[in-house]
N, C-alpha and C positions, 0 to 999 in steps of 0.2 A: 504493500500500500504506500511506504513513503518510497517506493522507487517508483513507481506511479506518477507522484505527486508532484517528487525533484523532474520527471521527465516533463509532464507539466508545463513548470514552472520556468525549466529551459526553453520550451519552443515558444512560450508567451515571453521570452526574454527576447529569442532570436526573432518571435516576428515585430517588437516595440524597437528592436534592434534597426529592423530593416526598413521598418515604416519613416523611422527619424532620417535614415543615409539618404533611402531613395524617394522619401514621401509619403504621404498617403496614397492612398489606391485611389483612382476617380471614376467615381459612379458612369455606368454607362447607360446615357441618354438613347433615344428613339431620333438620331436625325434623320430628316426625311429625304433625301439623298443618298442616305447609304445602299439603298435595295438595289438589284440588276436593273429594272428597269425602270428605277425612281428617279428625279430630274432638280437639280438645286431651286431650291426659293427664292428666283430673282426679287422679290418685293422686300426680301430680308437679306439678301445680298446687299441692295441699293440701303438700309436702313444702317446695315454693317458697316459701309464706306463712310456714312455718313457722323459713324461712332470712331473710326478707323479717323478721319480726318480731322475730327472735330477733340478727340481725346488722346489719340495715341499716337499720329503723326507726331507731338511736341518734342518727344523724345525715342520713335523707332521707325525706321526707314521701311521701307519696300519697294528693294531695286530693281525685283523682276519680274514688276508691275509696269504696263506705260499705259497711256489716256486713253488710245485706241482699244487696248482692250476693257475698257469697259463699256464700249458702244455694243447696242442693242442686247447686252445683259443687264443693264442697269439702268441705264441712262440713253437716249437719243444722241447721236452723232453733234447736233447741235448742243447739246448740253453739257456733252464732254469735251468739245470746243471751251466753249465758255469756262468749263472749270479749268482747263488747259492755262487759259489767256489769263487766267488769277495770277501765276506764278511766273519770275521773270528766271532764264535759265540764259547762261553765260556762252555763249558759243564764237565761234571764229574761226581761223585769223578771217579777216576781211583785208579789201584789198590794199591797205596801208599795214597788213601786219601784227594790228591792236585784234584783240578779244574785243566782245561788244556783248550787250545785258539785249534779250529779245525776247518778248511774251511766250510764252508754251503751247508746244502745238502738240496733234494728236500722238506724234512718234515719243515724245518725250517722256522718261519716265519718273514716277514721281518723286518728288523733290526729297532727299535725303536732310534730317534735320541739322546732321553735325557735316563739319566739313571733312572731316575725320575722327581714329577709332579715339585720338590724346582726345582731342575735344571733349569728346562723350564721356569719357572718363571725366575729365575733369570737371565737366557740369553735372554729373551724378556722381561726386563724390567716390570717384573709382569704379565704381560698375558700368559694365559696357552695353548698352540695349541692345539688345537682339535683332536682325533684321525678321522681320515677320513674313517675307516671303514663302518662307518652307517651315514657318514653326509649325504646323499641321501634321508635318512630315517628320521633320526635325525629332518631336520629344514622342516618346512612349505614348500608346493611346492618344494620338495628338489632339483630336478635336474635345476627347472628354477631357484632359488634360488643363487646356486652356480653358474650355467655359468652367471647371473646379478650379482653377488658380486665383480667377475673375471673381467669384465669389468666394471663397477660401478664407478672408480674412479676419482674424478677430484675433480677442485677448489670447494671449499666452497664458499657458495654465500653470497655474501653482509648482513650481520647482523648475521653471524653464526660464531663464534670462535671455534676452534679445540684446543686443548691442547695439549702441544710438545710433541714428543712422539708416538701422533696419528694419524690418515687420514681420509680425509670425504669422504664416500660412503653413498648414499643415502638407498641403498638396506639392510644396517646394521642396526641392530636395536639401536638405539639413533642416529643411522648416523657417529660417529667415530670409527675406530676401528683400533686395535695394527698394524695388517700385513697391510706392506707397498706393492702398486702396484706391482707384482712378472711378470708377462707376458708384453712381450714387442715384437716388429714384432722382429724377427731370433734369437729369446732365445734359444731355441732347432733344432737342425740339424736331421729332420724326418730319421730314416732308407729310406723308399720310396720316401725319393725325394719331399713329400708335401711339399708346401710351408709353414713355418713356423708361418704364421700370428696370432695377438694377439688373434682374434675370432678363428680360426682355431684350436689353444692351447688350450684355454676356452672351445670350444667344447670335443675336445681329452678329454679332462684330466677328463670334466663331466659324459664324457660316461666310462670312465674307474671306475670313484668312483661308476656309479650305477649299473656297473656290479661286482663291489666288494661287494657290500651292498647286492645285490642278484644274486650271483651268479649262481644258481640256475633255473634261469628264462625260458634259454630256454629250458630245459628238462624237465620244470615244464610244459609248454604250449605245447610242444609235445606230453607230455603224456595227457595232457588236449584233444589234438585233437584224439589222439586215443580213447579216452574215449567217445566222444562225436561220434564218428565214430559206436563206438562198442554200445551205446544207441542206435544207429539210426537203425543199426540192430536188434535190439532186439525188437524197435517197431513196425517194421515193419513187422516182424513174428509175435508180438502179434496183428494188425490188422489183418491180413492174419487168423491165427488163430481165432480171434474172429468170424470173418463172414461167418469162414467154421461150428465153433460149432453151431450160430444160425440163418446158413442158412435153415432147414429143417423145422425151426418152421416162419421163416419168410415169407418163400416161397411155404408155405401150403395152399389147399385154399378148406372154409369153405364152405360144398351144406347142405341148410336148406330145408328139406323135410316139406314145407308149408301145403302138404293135409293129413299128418300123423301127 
């Protein structure tokens, strides 16, 4: 019974062990995109950007992103013009040689907060933000991962010190981490009118990063179903097929001349 207890007592050690190194575990949601033939939430894609731009561009980039690609996923070609021309992006030489400052156009991709990684350091007190391109991809269970990071936030419990500076999320791995709680209920005012809430945001904003990470997806799985479409045809002519070539030898039928 106490060799029971001590074994116990060690794997409730080693999994308090594992939960602190690598985090907690993060619950896993029903996104509606994940199925074969399910299709992303452009209406919560476009709310994502909207949380994406308005919150998290301050301090995390997304390089492999550019403005065309969010024409007719999110936004109108005109409209991602216009958010284009928001921003001034530095290009050149021109014909004397000099760099020159020129509004954003659809190829451009979007505007990186720091000029570099010392920068970013240096304005987060040493921590370096992440690009959000591939965090979807990037960390373990990516999308449940991010929308539990995003809500994750609260007091440290009784026997756990934080160091200034930092904040306790269980879902982080060591449990402390740089970025301070960013979502709060009516952070962002939706174009549609959605109610703004802090799950709401969280969700927006994760379905936006893991349509940026694969953007690709739904015209990946469309062509997936035409293909599987056009298999189905093809076997079904080669049964068809098969039964006609060896219908004449299956269908024959043998007289044994017994008194010859």
């Amino acid at each position: 019974m106490a060799a029971a207890s001590a074994s116990l007592l060690g794997l409730s050690s080693v999994a308090m062990t594992d939960e602190a190194e690598h985090g907690l575990h993060s619950p896993q949601m029903p996104w509606p995109h994940e199925g074969m033939f399910d299709s992303y939430d452009h209406a919560s894609i476009r709310r994502g950007h909207q949380v994406y731009q308005q919150v998290c561009a301050a301090c995390h980039s997304l390089n492999l992103v550019a403005y065309r690609n969010l024409v007719g996923v999110c936004y109108t070609e005109a409209e991602v013009k216009a958010l284009a021309e928001e921003i001034e992006v530095t290009d050149g030489p021109d014909d004397t040689g000099e760099m020159f400052d020129r509004p954003g156009k659809l190829s451009d991709s979007f505007p990186a907060p720091y000029a570099n990684e010392e920068g970013a350091r240096y304005a987060n007190n040493g921590a370096y933000p992440p690009d959000l391109s591939l965090i979807t991809k990037a960390r373990h269970d990516g999308q449940n991962y991010v929308f539990s990071l995003l809500l994750g936030y609260r007091e440290a419990p009784a026997g756990i010190e934080i160091r200034e500076g930092l904040h306790y999320n269980p879902y982080f791995p060591g449990g402390a981490i740089a970025m301070p709680k960013m979502l709060v209920d009516g952070g962002v005012e939706y174009d549609d009118g959605t109610p703004a809430t802090e799950t709401q945001m969280a969700k927006d904003v994760t379905t936006f990063l893991a349509w940026a990470a694969e953007p690709e997806a739904d015209d990946r799985k469309l062509m997936g179903a035409k293909v599987m479409f056009m298999f189905a045809l093809v076997l079904t002519q080669a049964v068809y097929y098969k039964r006609w070539m060896w219908s004449p030898l299956k269908t024959r039928k043998l007289v044994v001349d017994a008194v010859h």
